[in-house]
PyMOL CGO cylinders between C-alpha atoms (Angstrom):
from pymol import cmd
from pymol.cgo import CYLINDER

trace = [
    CYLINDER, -246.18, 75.60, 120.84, -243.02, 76.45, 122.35, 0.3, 1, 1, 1, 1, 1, 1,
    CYLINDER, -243.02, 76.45, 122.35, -243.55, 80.30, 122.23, 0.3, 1, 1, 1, 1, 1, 1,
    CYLINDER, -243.55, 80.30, 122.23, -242.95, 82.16, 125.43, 0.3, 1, 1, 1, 1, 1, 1,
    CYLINDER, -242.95, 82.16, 125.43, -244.31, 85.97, 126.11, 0.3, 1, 1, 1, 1, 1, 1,
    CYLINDER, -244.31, 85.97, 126.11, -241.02, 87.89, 127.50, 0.3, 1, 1, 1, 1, 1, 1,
    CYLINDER, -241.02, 87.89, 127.50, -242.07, 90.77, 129.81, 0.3, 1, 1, 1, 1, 1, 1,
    CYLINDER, -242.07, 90.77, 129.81, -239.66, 93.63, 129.35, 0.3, 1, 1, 1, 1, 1, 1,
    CYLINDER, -239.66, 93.63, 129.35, -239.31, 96.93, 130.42, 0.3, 1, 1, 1, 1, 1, 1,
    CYLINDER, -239.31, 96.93, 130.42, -242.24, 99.69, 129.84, 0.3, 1, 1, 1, 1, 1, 1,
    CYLINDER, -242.24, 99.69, 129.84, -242.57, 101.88, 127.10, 0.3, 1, 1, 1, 1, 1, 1,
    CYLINDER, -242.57, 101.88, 127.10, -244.85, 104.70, 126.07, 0.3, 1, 1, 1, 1, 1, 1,
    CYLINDER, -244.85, 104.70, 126.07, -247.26, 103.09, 123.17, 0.3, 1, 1, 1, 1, 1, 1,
    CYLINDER, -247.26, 103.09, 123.17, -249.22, 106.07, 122.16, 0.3, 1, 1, 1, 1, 1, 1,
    CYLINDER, -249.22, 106.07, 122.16, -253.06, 106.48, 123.18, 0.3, 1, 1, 1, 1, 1, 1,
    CYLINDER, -253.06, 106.48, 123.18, -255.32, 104.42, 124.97, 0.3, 1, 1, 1, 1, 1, 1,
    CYLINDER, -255.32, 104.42, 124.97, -258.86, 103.36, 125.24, 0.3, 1, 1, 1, 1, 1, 1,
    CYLINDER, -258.86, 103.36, 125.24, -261.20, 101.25, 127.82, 0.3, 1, 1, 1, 1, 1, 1,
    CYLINDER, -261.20, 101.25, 127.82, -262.25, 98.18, 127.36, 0.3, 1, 1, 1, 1, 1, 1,
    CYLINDER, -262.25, 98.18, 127.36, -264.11, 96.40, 129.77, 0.3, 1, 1, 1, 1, 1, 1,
    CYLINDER, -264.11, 96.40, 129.77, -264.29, 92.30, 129.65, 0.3, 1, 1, 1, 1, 1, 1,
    CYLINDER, -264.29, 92.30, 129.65, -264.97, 89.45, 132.11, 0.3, 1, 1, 1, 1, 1, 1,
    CYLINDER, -264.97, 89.45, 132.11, -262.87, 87.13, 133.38, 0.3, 1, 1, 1, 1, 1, 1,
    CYLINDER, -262.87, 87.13, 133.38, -262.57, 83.94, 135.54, 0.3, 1, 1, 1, 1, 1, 1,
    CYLINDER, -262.57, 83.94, 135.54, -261.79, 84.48, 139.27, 0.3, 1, 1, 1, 1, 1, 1,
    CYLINDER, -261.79, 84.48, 139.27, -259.19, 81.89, 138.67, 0.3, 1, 1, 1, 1, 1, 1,
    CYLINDER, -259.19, 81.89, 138.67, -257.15, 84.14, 135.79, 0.3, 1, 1, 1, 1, 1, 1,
    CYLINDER, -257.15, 84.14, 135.79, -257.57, 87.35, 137.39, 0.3, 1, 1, 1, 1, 1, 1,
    CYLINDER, -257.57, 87.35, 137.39, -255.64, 85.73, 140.29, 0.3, 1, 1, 1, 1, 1, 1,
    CYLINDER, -255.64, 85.73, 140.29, -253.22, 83.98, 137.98, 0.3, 1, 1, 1, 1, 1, 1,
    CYLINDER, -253.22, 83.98, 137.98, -252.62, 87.30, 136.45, 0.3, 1, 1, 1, 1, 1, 1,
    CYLINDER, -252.62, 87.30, 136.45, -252.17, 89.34, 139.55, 0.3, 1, 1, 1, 1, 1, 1,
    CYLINDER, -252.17, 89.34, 139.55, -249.75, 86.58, 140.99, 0.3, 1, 1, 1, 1, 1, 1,
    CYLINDER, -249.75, 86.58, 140.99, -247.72, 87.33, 137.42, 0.3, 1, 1, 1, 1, 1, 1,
    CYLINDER, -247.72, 87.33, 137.42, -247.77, 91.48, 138.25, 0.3, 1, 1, 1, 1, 1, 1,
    CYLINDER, -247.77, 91.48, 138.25, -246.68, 90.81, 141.61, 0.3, 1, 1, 1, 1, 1, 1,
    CYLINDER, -246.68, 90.81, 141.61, -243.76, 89.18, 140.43, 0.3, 1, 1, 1, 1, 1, 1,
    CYLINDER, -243.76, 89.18, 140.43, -242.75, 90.90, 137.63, 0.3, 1, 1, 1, 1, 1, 1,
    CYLINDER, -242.75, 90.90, 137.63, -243.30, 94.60, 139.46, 0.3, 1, 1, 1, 1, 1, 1,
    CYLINDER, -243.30, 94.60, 139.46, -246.14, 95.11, 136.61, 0.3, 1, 1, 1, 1, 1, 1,
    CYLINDER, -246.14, 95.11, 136.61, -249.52, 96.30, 136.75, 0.3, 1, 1, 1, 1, 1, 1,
    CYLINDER, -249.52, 96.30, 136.75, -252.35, 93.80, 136.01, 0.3, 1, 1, 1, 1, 1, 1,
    CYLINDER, -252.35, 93.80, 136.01, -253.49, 96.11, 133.19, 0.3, 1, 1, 1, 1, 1, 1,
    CYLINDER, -253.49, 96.11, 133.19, -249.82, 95.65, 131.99, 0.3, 1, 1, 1, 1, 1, 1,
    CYLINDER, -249.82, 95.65, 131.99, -250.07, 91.79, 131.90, 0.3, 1, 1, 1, 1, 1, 1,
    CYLINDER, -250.07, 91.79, 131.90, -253.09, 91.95, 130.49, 0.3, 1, 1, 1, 1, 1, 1,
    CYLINDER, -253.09, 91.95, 130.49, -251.85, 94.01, 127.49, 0.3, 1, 1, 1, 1, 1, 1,
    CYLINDER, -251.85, 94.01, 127.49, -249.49, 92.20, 127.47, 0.3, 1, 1, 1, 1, 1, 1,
    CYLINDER, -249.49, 92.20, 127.47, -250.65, 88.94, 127.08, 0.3, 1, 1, 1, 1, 1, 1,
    CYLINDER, -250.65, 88.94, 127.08, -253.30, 90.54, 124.29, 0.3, 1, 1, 1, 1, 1, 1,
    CYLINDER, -253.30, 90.54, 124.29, -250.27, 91.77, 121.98, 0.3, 1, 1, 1, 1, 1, 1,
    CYLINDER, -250.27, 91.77, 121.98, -248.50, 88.56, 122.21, 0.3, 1, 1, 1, 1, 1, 1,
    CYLINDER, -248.50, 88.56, 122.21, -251.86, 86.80, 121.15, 0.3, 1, 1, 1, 1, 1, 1,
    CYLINDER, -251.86, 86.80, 121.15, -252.59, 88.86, 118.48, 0.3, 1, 1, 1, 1, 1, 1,
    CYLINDER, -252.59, 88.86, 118.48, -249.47, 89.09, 116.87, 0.3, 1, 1, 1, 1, 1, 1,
    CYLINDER, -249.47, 89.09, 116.87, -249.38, 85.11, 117.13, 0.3, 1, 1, 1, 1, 1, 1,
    CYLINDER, -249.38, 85.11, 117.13, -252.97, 84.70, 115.71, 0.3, 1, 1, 1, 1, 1, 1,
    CYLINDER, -252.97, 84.70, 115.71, -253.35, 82.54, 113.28, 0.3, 1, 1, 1, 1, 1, 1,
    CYLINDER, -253.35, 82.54, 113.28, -256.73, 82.29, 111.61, 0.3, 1, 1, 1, 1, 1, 1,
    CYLINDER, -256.73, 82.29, 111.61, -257.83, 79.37, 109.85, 0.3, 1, 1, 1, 1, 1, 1,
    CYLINDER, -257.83, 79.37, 109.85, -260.44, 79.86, 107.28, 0.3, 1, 1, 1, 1, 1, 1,
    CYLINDER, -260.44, 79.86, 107.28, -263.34, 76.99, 107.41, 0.3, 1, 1, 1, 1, 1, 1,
    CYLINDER, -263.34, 76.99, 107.41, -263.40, 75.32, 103.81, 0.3, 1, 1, 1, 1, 1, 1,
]
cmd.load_cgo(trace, "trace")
């Protein structure tokens, strides 16, 4: 897969909600080394990286 998530500038998205999930130490710290250099918030990244996933999802139906 050659797709690549662009990080662009912020924009207001509407309304929010908390969720809480649990990560590896090893991606928090992969995804605060990514907000660091892109002048995002990990939350951001973390969006982010959901939206992209999501609207790339493919689900493939067991036969």
């Amino acid at each position: 897969m050659n797709k690549k998530l662009i990080i662009t500038s912020k924009k207001y998205r509407g309304g929010t909600m908390v969720v809480s999930s649990r990560l590896t130490n090893e991606l928090v710290e992969e995804l605060d080394k990514i907000a660091e250099q892109t002048g995002r918030t990990r939350n951001e990244i973390i969006q982010m990286c959901l939206e992209f996933a999501v609207e790339n999802l493919e689900i493939k139906e067991d036969d």
